[in-house]
N, C-alpha and C positions, 0 to 999 in steps of 0.2 A: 542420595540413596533413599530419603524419608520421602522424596519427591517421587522415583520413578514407582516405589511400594503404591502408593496412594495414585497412582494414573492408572497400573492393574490395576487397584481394589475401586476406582472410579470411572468406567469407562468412560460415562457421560463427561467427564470433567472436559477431556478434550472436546471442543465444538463438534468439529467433523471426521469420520473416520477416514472419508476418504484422501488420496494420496495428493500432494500436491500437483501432481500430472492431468488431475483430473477435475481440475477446476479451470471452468470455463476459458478465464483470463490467460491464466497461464498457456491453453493447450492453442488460442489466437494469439497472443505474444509471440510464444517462441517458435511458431510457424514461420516468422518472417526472420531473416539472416541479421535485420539488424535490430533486434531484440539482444539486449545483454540478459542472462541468466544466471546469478549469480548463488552460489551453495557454497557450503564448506568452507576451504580453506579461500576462497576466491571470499567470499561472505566476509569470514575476517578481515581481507583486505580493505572490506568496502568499512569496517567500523567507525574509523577514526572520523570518516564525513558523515557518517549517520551519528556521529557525538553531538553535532553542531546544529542537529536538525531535533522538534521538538520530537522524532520516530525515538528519538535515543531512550524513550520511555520505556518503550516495550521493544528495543532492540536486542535483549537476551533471550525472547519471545519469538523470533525471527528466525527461520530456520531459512525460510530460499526467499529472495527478491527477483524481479524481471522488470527491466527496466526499458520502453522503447521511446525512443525520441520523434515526435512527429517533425519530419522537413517542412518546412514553409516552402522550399522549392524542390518539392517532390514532384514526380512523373506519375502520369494516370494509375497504373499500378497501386503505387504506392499511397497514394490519393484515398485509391479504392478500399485498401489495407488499413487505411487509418479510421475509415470509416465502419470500416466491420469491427474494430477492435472498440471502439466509441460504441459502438451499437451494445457491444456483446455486453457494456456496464447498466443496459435494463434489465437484465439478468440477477442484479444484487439491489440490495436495499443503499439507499443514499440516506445518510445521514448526518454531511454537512455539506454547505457551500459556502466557500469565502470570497466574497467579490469585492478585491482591496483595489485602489488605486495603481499598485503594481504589480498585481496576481492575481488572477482569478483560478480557484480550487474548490473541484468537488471531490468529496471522500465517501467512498461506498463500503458494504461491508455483507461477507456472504449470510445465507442465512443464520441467527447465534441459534445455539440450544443451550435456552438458560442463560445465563449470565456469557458464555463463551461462545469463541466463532474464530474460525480457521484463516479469514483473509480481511486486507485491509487494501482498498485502493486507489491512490491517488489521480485524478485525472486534473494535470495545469491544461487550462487551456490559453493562459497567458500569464508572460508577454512568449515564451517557450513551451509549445504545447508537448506535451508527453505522459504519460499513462506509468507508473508504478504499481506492481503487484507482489506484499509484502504477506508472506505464507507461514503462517505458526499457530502459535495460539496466544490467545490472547482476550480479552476482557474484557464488557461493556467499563469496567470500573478505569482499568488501565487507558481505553480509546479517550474518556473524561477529561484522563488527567492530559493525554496528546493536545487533547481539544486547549484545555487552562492554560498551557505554557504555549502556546502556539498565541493566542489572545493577546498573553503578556508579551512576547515579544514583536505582536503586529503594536499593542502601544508603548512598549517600549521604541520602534521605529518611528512612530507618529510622532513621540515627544521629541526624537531627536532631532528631525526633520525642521521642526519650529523654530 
């Protein structure tokens, strides 16, 4: 309640006003049939696997996800669609890349105002390439902490490996 009082008396708090339909990612995503879109009660479905991922940070902060998978044995089409969708992430600011021995990920993020910013998006391009676009609000402080525990468990995996 103390929360929604203080988002009226704040408008800035939130990053962006506008709607999630209207962000670039989202509105190339869900043009193609096999883009998942997830909201609502479908969104809670998806919680329990975002528990296991370092996103579970700011997963209360999550209002829609869109997730599309790139085929490795896709048709020109589709080819063509993955490249637009790839393209449409010079659009946003990049502000990690992880090039591990078994993943490589870049994280982008739209523009903040302030400390906050409306999107967060995942582009693997290996060993399974596919584009995530995670819609809410959310934090330079909270993106930090994703980034820290993402760290700990790439050397958490390394030491296991040994």
């Amino acid at each position: 309640m103390i929360m929604a009082v203080l988002i009226m008396l704040c408008p800035d708090i939130y990053a962006s006003a506008k709607k999630a339909e209207e962000s670039p990612a989202v509105q190339v995503l869900t043009s193609n049939k096999n883009a998942r879109k997830l909201e609502g009660g479908m969104l809670k479905l998806a919680r329990p696997a975002l528990k296991k991922t370092p996103m579970a940070v700011v997963m209360d902060d999550i209002d829609m996800m869109v997730m599309y998978s790139i085929s490795q044995k896709a048709d020109e089409e589709e080819k063509q669609f993955a490249a637009q969708a790839i393209n449409v992430l010079e659009s946003y600011n990049k502000v990690s890349e992880i090039d591990d021995p078994d993943y490589r990920m870049c994280i982008y993020i739209d523009n903040p105002v302030g400390e906050n910013f409306s999107e967060i998006i995942l582009y693997i391009s290996r060993p399974d390439p596919s584009i995530m676009v995670f819609v809410g609000n959310f934090t330079i402080g909270s993106l930090k902490k994703v980034g820290e525990i993402s760290d700990q468990r790439r050397m958490e995996r390394r030491r296991a490996k040994r």
